[in-house]
Backbone as XML, in Angstrom:
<?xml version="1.0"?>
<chain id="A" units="angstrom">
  <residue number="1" name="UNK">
    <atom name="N" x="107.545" y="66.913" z="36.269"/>
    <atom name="CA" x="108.542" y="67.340" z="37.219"/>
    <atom name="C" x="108.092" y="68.642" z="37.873"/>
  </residue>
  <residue number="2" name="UNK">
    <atom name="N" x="108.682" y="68.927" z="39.371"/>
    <atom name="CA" x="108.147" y="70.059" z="40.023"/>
    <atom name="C" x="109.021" y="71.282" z="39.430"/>
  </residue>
  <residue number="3" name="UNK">
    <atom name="N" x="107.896" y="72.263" z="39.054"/>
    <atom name="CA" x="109.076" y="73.578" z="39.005"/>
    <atom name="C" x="109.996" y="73.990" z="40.367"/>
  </residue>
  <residue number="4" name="UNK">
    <atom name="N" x="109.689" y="73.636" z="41.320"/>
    <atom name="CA" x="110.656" y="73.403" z="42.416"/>
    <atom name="C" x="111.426" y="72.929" z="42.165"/>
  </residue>
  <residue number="5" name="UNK">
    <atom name="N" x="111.763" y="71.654" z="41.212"/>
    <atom name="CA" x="112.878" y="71.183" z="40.677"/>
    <atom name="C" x="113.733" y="71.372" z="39.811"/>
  </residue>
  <residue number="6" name="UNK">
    <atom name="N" x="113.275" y="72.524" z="38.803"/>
    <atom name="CA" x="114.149" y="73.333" z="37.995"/>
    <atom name="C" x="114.486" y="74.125" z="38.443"/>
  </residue>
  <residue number="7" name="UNK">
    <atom name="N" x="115.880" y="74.182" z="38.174"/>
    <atom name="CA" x="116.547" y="75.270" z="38.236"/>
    <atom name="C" x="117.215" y="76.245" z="37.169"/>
  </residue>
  <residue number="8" name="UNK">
    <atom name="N" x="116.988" y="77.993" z="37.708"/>
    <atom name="CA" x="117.026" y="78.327" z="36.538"/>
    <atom name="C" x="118.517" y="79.034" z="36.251"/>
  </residue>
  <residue number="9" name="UNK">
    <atom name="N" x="118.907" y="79.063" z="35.409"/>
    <atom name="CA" x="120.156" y="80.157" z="35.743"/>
    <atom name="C" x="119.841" y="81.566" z="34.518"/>
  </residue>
  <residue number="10" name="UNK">
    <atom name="N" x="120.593" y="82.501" z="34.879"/>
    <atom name="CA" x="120.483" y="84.285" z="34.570"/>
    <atom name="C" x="121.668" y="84.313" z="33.452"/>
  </residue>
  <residue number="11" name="UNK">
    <atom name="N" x="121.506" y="84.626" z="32.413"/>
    <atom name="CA" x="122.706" y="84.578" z="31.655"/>
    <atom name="C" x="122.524" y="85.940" z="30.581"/>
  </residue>
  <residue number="12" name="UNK">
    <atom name="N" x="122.964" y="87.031" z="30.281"/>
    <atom name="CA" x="122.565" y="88.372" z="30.024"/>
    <atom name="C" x="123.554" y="87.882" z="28.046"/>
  </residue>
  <residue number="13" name="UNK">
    <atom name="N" x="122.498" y="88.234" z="27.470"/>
    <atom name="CA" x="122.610" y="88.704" z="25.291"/>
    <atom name="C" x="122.516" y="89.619" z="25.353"/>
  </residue>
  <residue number="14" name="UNK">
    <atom name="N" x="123.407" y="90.453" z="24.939"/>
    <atom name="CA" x="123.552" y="91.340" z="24.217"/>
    <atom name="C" x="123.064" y="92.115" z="25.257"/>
  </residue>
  <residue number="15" name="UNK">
    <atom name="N" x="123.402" y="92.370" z="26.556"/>
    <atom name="CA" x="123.122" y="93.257" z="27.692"/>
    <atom name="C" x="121.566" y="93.300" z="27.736"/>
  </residue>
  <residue number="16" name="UNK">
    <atom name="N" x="120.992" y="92.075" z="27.503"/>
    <atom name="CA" x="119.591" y="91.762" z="28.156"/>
    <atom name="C" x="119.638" y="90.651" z="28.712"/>
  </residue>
  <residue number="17" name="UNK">
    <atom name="N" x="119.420" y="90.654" z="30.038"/>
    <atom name="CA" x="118.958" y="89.420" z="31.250"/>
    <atom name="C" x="118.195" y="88.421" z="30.294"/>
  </residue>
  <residue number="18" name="UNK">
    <atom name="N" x="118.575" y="87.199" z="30.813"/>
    <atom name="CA" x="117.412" y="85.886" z="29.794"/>
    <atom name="C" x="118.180" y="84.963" z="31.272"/>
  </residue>
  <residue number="19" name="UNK">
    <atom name="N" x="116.901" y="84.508" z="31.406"/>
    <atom name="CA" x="116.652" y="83.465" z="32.218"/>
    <atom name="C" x="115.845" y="82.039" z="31.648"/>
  </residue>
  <residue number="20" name="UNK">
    <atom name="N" x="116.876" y="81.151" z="31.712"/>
    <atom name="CA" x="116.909" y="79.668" z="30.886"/>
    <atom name="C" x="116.868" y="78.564" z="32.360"/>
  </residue>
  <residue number="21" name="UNK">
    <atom name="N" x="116.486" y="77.268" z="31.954"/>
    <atom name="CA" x="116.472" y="76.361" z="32.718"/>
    <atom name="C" x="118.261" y="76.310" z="32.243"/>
  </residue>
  <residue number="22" name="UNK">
    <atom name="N" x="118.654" y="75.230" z="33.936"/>
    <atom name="CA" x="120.168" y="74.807" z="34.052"/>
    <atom name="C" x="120.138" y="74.140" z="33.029"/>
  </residue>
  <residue number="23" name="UNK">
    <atom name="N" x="120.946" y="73.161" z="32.559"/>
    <atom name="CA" x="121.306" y="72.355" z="31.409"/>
    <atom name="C" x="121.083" y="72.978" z="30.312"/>
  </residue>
  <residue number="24" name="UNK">
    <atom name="N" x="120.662" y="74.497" z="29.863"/>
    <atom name="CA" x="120.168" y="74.892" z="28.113"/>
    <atom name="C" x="121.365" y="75.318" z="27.825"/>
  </residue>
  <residue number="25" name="UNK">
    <atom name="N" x="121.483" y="74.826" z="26.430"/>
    <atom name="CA" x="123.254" y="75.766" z="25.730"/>
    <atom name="C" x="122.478" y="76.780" z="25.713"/>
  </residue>
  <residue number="26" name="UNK">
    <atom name="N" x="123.691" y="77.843" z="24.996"/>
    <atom name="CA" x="123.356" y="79.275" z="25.100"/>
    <atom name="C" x="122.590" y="79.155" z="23.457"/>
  </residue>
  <residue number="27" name="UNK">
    <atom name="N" x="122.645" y="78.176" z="22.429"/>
    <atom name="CA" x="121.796" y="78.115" z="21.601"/>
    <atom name="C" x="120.657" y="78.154" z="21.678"/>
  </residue>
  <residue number="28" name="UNK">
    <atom name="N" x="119.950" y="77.347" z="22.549"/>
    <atom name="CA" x="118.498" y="77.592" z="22.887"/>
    <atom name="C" x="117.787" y="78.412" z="23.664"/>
  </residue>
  <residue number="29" name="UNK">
    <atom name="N" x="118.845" y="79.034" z="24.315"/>
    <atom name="CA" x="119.025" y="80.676" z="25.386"/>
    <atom name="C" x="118.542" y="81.645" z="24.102"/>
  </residue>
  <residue number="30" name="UNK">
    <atom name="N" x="119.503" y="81.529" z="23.097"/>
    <atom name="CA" x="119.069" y="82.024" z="22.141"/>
    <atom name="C" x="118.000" y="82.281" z="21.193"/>
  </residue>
  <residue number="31" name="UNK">
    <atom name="N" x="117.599" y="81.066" z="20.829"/>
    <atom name="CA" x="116.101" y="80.359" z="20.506"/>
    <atom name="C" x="115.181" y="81.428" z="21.025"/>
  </residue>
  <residue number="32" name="UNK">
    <atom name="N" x="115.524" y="80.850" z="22.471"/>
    <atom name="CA" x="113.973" y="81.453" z="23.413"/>
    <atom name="C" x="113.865" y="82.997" z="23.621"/>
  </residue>
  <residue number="33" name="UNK">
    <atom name="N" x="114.967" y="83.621" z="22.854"/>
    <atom name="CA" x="114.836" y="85.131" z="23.402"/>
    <atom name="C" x="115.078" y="85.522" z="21.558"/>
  </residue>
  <residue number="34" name="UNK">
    <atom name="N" x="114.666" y="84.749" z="20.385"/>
    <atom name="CA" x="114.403" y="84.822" z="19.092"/>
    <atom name="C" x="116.186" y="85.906" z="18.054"/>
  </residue>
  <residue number="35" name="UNK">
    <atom name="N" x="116.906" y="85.660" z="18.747"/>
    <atom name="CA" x="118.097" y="86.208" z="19.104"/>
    <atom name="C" x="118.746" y="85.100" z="17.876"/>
  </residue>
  <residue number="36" name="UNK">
    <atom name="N" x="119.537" y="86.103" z="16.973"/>
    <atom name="CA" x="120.256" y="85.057" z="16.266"/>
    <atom name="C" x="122.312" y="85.458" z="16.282"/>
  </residue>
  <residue number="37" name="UNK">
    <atom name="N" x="122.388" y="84.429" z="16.207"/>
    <atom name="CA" x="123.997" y="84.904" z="16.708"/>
    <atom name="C" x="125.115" y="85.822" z="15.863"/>
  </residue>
  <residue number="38" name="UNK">
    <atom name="N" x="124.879" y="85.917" z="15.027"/>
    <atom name="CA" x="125.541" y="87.090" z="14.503"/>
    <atom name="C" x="125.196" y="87.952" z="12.540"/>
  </residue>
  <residue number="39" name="UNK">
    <atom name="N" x="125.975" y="88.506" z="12.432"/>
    <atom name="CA" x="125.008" y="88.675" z="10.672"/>
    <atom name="C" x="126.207" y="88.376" z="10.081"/>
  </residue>
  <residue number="40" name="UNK">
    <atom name="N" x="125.165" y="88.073" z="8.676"/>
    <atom name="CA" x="126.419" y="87.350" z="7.709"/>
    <atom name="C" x="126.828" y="88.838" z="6.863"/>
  </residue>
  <residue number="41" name="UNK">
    <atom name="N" x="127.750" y="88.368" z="6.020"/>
    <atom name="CA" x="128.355" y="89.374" z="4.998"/>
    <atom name="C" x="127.581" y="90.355" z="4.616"/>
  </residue>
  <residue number="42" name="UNK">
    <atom name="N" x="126.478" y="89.751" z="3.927"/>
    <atom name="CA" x="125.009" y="90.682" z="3.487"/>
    <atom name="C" x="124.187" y="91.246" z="4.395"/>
  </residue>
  <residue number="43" name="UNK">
    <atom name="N" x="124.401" y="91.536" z="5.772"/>
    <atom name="CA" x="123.244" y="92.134" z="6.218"/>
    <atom name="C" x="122.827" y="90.738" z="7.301"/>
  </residue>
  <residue number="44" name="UNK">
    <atom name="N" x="122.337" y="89.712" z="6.664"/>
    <atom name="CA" x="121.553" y="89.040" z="7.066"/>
    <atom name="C" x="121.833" y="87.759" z="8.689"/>
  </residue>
  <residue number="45" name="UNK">
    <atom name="N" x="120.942" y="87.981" z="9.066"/>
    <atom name="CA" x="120.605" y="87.495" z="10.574"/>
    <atom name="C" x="121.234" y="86.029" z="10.664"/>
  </residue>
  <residue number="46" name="UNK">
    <atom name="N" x="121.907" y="85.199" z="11.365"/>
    <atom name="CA" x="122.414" y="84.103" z="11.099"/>
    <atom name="C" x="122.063" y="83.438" z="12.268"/>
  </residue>
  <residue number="47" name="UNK">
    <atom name="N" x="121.413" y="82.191" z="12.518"/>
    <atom name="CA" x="121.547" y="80.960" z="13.356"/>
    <atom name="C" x="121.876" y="80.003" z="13.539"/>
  </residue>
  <residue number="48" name="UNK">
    <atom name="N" x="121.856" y="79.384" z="14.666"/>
    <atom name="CA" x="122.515" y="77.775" z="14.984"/>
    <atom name="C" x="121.636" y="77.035" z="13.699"/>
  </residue>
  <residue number="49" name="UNK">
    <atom name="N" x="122.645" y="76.339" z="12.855"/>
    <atom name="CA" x="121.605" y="75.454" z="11.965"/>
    <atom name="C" x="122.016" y="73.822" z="12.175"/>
  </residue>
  <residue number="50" name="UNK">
    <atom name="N" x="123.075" y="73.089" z="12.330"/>
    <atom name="CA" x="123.542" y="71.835" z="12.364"/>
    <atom name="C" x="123.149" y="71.852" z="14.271"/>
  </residue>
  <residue number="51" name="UNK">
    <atom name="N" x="123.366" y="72.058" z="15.064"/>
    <atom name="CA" x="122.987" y="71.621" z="16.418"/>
    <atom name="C" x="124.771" y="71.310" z="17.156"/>
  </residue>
  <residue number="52" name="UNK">
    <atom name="N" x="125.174" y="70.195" z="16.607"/>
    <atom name="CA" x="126.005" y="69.608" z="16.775"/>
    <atom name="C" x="127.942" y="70.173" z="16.477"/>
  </residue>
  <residue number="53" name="UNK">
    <atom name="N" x="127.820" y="71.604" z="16.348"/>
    <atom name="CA" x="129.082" y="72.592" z="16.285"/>
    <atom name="C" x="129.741" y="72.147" z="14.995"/>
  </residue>
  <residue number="54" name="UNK">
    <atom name="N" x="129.401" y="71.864" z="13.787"/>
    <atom name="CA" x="130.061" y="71.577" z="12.297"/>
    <atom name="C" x="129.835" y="72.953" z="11.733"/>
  </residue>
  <residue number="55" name="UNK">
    <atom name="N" x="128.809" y="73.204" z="11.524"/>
    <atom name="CA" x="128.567" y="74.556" z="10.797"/>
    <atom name="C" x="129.376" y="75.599" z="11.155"/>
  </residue>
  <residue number="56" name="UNK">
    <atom name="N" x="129.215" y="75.596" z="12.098"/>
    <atom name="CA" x="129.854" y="77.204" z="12.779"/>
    <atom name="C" x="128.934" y="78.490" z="12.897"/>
  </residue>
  <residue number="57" name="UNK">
    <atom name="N" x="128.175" y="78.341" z="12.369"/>
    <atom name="CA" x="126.937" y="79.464" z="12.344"/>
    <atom name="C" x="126.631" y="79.921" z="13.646"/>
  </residue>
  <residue number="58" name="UNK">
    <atom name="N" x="126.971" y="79.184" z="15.030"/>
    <atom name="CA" x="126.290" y="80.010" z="16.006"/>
    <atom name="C" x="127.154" y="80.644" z="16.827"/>
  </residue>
  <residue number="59" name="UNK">
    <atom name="N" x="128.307" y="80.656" z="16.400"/>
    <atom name="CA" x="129.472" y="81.353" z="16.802"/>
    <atom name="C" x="129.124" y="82.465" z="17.997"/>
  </residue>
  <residue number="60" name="UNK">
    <atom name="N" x="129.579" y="82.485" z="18.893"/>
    <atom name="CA" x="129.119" y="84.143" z="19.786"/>
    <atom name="C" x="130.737" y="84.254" z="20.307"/>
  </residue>
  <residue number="61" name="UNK">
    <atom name="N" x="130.540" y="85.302" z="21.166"/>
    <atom name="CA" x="131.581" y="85.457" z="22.736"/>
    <atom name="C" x="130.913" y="85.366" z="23.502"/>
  </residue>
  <residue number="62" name="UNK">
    <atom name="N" x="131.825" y="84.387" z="24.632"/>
    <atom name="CA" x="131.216" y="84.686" z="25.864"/>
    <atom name="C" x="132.131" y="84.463" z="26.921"/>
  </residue>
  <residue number="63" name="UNK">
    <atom name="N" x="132.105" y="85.469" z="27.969"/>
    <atom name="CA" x="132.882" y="86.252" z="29.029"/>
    <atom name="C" x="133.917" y="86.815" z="28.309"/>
  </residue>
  <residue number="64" name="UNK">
    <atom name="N" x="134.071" y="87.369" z="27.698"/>
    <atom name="CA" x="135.091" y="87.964" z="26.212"/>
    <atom name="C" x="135.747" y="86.736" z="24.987"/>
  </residue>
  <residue number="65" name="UNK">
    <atom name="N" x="135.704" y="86.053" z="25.791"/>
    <atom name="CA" x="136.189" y="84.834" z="24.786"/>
    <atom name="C" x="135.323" y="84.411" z="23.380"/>
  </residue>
  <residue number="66" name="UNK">
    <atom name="N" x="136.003" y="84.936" z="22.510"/>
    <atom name="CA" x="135.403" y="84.551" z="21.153"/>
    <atom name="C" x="135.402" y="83.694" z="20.420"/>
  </residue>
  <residue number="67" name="UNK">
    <atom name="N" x="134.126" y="83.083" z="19.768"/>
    <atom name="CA" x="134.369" y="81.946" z="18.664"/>
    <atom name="C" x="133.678" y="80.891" z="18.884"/>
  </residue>
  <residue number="68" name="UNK">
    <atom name="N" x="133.420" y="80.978" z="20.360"/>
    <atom name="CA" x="132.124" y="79.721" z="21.177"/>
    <atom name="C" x="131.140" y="79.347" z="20.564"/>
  </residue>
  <residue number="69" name="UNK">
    <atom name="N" x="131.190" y="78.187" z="20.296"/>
    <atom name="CA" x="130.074" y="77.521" z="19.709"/>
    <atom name="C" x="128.971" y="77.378" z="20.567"/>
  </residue>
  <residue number="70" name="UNK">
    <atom name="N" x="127.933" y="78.057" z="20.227"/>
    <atom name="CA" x="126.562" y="78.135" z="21.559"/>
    <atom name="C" x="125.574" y="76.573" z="21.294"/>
  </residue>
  <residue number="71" name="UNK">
    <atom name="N" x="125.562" y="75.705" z="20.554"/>
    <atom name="CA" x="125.493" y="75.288" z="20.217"/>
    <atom name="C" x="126.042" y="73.995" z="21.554"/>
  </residue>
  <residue number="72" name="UNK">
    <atom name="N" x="127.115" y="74.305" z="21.709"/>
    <atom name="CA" x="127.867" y="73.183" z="22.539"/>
    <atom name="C" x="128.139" y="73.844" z="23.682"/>
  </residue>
  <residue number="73" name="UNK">
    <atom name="N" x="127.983" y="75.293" z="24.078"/>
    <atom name="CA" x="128.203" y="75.545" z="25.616"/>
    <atom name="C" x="126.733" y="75.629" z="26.117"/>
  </residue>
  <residue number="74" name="UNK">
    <atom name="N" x="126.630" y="75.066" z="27.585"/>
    <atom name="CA" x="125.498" y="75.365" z="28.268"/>
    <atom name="C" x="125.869" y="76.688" z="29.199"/>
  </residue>
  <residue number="75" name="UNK">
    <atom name="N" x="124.894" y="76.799" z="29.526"/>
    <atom name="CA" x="124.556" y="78.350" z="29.711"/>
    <atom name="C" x="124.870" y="77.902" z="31.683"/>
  </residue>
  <residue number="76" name="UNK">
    <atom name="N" x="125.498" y="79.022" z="32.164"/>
    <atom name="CA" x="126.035" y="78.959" z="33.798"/>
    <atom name="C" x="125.897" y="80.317" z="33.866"/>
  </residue>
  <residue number="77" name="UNK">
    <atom name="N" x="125.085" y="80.555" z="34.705"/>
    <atom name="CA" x="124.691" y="81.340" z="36.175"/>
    <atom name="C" x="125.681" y="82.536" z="35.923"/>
  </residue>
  <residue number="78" name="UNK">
    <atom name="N" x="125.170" y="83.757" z="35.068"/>
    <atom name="CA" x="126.149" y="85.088" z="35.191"/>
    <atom name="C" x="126.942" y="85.261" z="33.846"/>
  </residue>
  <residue number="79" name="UNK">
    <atom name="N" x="126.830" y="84.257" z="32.477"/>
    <atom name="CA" x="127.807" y="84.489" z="31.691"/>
    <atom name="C" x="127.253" y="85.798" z="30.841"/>
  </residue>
  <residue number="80" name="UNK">
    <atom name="N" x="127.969" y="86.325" z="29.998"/>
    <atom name="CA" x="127.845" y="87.313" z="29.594"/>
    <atom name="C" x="127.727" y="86.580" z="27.740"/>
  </residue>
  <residue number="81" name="UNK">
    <atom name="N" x="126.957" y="86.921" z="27.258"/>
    <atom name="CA" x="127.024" y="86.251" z="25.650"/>
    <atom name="C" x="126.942" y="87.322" z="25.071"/>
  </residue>
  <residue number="82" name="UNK">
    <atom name="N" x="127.706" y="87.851" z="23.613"/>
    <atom name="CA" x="127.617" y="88.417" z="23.178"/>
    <atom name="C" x="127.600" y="88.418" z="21.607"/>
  </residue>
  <residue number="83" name="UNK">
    <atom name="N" x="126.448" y="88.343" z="20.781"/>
    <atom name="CA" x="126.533" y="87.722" z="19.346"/>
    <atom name="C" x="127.024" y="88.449" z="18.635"/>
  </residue>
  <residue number="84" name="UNK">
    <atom name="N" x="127.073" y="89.862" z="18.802"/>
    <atom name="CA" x="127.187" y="90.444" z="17.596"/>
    <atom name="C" x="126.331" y="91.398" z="16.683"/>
  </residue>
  <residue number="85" name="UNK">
    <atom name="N" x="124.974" y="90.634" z="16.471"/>
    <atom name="CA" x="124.634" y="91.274" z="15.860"/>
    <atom name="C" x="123.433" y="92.525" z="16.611"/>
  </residue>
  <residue number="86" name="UNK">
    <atom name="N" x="122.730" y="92.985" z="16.252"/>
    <atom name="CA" x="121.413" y="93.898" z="16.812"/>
    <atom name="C" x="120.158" y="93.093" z="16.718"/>
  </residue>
  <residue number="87" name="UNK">
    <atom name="N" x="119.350" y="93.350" z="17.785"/>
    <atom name="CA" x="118.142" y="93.120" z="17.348"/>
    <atom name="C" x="117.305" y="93.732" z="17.255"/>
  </residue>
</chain>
């Protein structure tokens, strides 16, 4: 396929710009910028692990709205994601 034919959209983690092809949830937004969505009890770094929104592990906010499964939202042009944790 032509990269003329992708399109990309701008979607800002944790107040850093990440630019993903259209159709990526914000899980694999995530992925690609090594970004994990929030920390567990202990300290520790947590990611999307089931794919399919059972787990709950990839929990973020996004446009203030909390609890989004990134996992199951695709990523649109300007959203604001916010996991939680530091990187």
């Amino acid at each position: 396929m032509s990269e003329a034919l992708l399109r990309r959209v701008r979607i800002t983690i944790d107040g850093e710009p990440v630019e993903v092809e259209q159709g990526a949830t914000i899980a694999a937004a995530l992925a690609a910028c090594a970004c994990g969505t929030r920390l567990s009890v202990t300290g520790e770094l947590r990611a999307p692990l089931c794919g399919m929104g059972v787990c709950q592990e990839c929990r973020v906010s996004v446009d203030g709205r909390r609890h989004v499964l990134a996992c199951q939202t695709l990523c649109r042009d300007g959203q604001i994601v916010q996991t939680g944790s530091t990187r």
